[in-house]
C-alpha positions in Angstrom: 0.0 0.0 0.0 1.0 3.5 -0.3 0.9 4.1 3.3 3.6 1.6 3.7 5.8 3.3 1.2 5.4 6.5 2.8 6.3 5.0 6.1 9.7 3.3 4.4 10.3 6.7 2.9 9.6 8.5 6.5 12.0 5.8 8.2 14.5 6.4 5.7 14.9 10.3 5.9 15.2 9.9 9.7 18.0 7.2 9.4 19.7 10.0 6.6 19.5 12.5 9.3 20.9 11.1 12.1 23.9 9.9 10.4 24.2 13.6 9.7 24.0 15.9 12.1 26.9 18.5 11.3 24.8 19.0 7.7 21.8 19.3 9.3 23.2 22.2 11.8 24.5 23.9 8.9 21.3 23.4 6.8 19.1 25.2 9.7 22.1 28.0 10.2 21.7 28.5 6.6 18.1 28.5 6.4 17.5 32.4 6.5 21.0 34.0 5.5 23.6 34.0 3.3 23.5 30.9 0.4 19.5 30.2 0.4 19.0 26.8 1.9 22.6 26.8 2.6 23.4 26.2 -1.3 25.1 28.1 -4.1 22.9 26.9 -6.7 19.1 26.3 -5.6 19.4 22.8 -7.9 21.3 21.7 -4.9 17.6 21.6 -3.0 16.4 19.1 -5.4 17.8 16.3 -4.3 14.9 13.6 -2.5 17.0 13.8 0.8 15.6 16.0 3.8 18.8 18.5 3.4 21.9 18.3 1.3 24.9 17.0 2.8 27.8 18.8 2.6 30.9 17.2 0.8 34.0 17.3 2.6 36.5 15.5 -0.2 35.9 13.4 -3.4 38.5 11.3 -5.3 38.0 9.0 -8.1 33.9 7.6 -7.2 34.4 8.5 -3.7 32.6 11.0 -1.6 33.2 11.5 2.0 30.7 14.1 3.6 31.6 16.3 6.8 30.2 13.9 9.2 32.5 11.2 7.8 29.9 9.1 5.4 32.0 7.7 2.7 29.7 6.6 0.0 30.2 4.9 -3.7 29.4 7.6 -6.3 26.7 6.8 -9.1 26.2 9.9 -9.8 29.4 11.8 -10.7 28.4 15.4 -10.3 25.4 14.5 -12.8 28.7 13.8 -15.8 30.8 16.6 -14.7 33.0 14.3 -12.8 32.2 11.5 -15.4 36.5 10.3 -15.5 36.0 10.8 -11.5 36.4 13.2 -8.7 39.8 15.2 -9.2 41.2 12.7 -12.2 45.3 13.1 -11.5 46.3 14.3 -15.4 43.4 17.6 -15.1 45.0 18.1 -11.6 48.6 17.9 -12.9 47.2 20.0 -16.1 46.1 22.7 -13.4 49.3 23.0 -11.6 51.4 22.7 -14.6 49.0 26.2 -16.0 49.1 28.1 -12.8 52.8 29.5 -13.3 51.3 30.8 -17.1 48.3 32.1 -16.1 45.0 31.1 -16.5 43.1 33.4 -19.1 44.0 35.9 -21.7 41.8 36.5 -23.7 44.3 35.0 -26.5 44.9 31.9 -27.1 47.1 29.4 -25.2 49.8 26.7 -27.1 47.2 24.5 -26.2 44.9 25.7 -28.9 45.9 24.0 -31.8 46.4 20.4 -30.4 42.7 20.3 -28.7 41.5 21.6 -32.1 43.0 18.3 -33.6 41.5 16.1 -30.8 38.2 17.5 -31.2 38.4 17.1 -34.9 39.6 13.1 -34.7 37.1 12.6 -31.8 34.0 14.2 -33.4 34.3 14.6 -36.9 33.7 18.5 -36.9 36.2 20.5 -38.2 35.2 23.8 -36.7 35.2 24.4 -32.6 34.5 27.1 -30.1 34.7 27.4 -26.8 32.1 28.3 -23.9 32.1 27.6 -20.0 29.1 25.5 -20.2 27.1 23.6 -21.9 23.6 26.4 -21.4 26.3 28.7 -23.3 27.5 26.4 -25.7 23.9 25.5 -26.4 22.5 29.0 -26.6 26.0 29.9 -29.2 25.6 26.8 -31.5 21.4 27.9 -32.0 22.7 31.8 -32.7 24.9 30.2 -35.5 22.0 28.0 -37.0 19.8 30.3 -37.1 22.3 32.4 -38.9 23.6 29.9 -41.4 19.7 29.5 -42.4 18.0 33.2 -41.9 15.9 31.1 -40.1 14.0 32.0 -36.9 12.5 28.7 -35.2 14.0 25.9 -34.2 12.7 22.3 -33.0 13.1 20.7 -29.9 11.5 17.0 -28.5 8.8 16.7 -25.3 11.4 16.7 -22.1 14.1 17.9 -23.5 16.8 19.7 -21.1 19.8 21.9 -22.8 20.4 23.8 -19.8 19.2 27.6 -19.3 18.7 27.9 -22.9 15.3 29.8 -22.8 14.5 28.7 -26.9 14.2 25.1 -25.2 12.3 25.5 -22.2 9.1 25.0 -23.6 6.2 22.4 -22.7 4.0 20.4 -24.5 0.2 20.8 -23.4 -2.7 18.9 -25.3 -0.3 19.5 -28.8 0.8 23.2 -28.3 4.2 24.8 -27.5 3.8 26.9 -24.1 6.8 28.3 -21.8 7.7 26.0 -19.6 5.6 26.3 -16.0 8.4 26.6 -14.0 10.4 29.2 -16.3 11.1 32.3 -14.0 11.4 36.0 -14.7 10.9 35.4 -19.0 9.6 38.0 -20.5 8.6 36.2 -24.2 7.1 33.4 -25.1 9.8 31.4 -26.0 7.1 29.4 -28.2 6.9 31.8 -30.7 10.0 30.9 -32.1 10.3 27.2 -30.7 8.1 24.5 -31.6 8.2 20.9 -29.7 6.8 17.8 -30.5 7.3 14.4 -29.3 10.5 12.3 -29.7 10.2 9.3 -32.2 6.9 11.3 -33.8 8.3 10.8 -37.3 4.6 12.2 -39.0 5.0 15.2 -36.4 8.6 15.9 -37.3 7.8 15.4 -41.0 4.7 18.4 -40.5 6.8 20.5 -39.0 9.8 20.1 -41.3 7.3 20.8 -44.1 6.9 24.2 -43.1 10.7 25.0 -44.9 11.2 27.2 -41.5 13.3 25.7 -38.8 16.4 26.7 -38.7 17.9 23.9 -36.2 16.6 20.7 -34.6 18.1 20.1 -31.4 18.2 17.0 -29.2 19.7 14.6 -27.4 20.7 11.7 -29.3 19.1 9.8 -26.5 17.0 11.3 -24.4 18.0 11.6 -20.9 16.0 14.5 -18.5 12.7 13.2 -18.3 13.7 9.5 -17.8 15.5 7.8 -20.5 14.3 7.7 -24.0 16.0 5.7 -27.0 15.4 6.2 -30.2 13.5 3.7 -32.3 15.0 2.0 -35.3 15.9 4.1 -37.9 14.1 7.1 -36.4 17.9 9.0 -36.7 18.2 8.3 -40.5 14.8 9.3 -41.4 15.5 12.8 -39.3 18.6 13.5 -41.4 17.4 12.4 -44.6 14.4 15.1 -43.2 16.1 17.6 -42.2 19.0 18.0 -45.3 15.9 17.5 -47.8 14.3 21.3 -46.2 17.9 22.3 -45.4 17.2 22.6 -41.5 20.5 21.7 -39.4 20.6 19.0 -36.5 22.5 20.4 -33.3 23.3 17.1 -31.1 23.8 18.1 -27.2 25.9 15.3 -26.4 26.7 16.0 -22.8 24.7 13.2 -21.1 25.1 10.8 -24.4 29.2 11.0 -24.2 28.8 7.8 -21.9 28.6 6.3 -25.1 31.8 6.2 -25.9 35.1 8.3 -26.8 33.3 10.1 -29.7 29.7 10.3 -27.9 26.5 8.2 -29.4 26.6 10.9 -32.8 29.8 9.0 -33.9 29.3 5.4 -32.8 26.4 5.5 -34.5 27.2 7.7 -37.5 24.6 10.3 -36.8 26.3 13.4 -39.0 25.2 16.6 -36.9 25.9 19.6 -38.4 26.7 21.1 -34.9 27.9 19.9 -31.6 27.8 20.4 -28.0 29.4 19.0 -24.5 29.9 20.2 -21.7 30.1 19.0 -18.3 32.5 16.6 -18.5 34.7 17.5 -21.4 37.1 19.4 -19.1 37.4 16.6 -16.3 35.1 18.9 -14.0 36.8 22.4 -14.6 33.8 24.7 -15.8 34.2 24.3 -19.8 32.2 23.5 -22.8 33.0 22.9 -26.6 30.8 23.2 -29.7 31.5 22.1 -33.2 30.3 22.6 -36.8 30.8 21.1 -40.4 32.9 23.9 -42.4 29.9 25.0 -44.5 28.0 26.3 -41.2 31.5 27.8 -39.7 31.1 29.5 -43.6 28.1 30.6 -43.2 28.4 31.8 -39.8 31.0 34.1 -40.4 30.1 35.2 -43.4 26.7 36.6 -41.5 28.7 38.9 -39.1 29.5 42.3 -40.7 33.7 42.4 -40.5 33.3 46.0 -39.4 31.6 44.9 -36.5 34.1 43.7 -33.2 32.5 41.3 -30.7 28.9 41.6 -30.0 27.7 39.0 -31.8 25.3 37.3 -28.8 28.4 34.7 -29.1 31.3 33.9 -26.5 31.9 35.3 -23.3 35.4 37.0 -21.2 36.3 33.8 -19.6 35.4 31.4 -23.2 38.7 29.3 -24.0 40.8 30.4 -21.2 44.3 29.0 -20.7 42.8 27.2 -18.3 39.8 25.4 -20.1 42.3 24.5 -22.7 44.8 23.1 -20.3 41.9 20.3 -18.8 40.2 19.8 -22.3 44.0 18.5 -23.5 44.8 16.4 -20.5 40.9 15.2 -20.6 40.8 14.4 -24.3 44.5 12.8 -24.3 44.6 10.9 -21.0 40.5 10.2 -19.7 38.1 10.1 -22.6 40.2 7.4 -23.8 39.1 3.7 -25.4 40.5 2.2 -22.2 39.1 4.4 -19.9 35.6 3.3 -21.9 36.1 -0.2 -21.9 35.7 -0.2 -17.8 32.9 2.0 -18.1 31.1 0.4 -20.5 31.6 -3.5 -19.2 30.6 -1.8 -15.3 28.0 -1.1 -16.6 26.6 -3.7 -18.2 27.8 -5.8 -15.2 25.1 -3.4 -13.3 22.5 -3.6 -15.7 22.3 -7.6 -15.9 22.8 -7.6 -11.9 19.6 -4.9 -11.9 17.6 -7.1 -14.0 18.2 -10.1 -12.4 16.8 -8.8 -9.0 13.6 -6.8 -10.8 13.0 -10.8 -12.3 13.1 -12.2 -9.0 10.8 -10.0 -7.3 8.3 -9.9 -10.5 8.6 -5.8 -10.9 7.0 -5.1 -14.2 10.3 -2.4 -14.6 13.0 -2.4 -17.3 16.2 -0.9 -17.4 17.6 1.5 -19.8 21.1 2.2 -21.1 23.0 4.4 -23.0 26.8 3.2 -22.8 27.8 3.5 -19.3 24.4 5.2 -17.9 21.8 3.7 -17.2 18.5 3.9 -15.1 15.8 1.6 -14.0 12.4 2.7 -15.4 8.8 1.8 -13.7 7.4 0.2 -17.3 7.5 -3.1 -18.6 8.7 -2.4 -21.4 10.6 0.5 -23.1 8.7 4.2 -23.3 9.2 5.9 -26.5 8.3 9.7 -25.3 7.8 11.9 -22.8 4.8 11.3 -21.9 5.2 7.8 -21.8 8.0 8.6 -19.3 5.9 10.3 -17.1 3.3 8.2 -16.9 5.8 6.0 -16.1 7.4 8.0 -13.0 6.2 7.0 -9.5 7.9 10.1 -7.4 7.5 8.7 -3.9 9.0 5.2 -5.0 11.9 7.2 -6.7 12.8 9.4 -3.4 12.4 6.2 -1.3 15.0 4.1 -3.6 17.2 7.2 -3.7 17.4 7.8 -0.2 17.5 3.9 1.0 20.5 3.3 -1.0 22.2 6.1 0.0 22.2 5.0 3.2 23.6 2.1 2.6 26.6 4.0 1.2 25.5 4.8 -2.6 24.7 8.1 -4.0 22.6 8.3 -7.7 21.5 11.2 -9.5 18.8 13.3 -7.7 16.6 13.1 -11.3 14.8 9.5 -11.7 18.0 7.8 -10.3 20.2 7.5 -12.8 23.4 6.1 -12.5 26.7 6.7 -14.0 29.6 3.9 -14.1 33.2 5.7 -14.2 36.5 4.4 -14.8 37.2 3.7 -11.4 34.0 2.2 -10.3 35.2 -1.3 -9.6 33.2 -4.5 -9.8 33.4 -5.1 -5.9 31.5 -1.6 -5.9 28.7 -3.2 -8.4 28.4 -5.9 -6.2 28.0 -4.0 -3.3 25.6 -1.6 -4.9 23.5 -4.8 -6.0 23.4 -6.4 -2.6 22.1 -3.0 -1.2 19.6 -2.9 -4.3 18.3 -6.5 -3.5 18.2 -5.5 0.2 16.2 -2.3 -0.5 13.6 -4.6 -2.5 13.0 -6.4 0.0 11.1 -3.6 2.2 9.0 -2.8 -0.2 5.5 -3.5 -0.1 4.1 -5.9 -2.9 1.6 -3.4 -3.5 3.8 -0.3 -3.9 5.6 -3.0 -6.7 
């Protein structure tokens, strides 16, 4: 029954807070001055827990909070910590910076080499810099939409590319509308955005027929409202779409680069005229990159009047610092590297089979999905194919119980529909662990709340 869920739940956020009483003291203190709730950033206060702990030191998938609870790491800063928690050649790329300086406004020696890597990893010939991925986002849509002369752009039902107020739209019985929680915007982003549902190939086609969208932009998989894979051959029939009405694909591949060194657009041969990561791509330093074929680079620049300096909407002071540059080299060269994948990837398919097993056992009509080394465990038999399959799907009071249980027991996921992230030094004696405390946490739970 519900009841008993909520009970587990209520149980559980009482064991979280006595383990923690030096965050909880600093949680009340903070309650009505300085950081609101005690946070920087008010995402902090999302998480299911009754207060945030506070995080005292992290190495590799290790966390250690300021009442000494040392818990496995799932969640990896949500990717920015993707390669693990202060990764030694980022570190040694810092120290080996700070006698040069760490931003210009020119560029560093390392320009030319992480132009190369970026090339050979993604296929784009042409790169900028941003500090994060909102940025790199809101930059790459400025240059579709001037490569086009085009004004609207595309975006799928549950889509997330960070603050980028084009994407923050809703879709409500078929329309576009600004997103319900969207603060302080003044127009309605719909009037230049339009979204419809991901895998809608009659929807996309409509829309595309209208020879005005400048830019589709997605996730290769989708990841922010639950986790969405494309059906087969939905990706071919977009680009064969999208280059018949001359409308380019942006790929946000900052959640998708679990796929593998060159993110899920290479392995599986996607051809994006315009690419973005952030998050990780710096080993946790604040950085983002975004590429484009040549012809858009062309067209791009060719839009911007030469008598005009700066002030194009594009780049910002702090963009492709000495600094950036130093920890996209050392990340590039030394963590996003086949090796580094191939423990990733096998960790986590090691957790998957272990996660299935158990939801088998216990006769859970749930499914796992994955996208190279993240994955999540979804509350459908079978796989959902939208958004609003997704959220039909979501059962909010199971998700905060599961999140909270196993991180007492020493295991911390994402704070969004629990997903979890397998890094490079997650070892398989943590994936057992995690799956003994994922059987044990079955175990409590009601048959009905199953």
């Amino acid at each position: 029954m519900r009841v008993a869920l909520d009970e587990l739940l209520t149980a559980e956020n009482k064991r979280y807070s006595d383990q923690r009483p030096l965050s909880s003291a600093r949680a009340s203190r903070n309650s009505t001055s300085g950081f609101t709730g005690g946070v920087p950033l008010h995402w902090m206060r999302d998480w299911p827990q009754p207060f945030p702990m506070v995080i005292d030191t992290a190495r590799g998938n290790r966390l250690r909070d300021i009442d000494g609870n040392e818990l496995v790491d799932f969640c990896l800063g949500d990717t920015g910590a993707m390669f693990g928690h202060a990764p030694a050649p980022v570190m040694q790329a810092l120290r080996r910076q700070e006698d040069r300086g760490l931003t210009y406004m020119l560029p560093s020696a390392d320009v030319e080499r992480v132009g190369e890597l970026l090339f050979e990893r993604f296929g784009l010939p042409c790169w900028q810099m941003a500090v994060t991925a909102s940025d790199a986002n809101r930059f790459a849509l400025r240059a579709a939409r001037a490569a086009t002369g085009r004004k609207r752009i595309l975006v799928f039902d549950g889509c997330y590319h960070g603050t980028v107020e084009d994407t923050l739209v809703d879709l409500v019985d078929g329309r576009t509308v600004a997103r319900r929680s969207l603060v302080g915007q003044v127009q309605d982003p719909s009037q230049t955005t339009v979204m419809i549902a991901f895998n809608d190939r009659a929807a996309l086609e409509s829309e595309l027929s209208k020879n005005d969208i400048a830019c589709i932009i997605a996730e290769p998989v989708m990841t922010n409202c639950g986790m969405i894979l494309p059906q087969p051959g939905f990706w071919d029939f977009l680009r064969q779409a999208t280059r018949k009405v001359g409308t380019l694909l942006l790929l946000d591949e900052t959640h998708t680069i679990s796929t593998g060194p060159g993110g899920y657009g290479r392995a599986y041969h996607l051809e994006p005229d315009l690419l973005v990561l952030g998050k990780p791509v710096a080993g946790g330093v604040p950085a983002a990159v975004w590429g484009m074929t040549q012809a858009v680079n062309n067209r791009l620049f060719a839009a911007r009047p030469e008598s005009e300096h700066g002030h194009s909407g594009i780049g910002t002071t702090l963009a492709g610092s000495a600094m950036q540059l130093a920890c996209v080299r050392a990340t590039l060269e030394d963590l996003m590297t086949p090796e580094n994948y191939e423990k990733m990837l096998s960790g986590a398919k090691r957790l998957e089979a272990g996660i299935e097993d158990f939801i088998a056992k216990h006769g859970l009509a749930w499914h796992t999905a994955r996208v190279g080394a993240r994955l999540e465990v979804v509350f459908s038999p079978s796989p959902v194919i939208n958004a609003a399959e997704a959220r039909a799907a979501s059962d909010s009071t199971l998700e905060r119980f599961l999140h909270v249980a196993l991180l007492n027991r020493g295991f911390l996921l994402t704070p969004f529909h629990n997903m979890m992230l397998v890094g490079p030094d997650t070892t398989e004696a943590d994936t057992t662990a995690f799956l003994a405390a994922f059987g044990n946490v079955l175990n409590l739970l009601p048959l009905e709340a199953e």
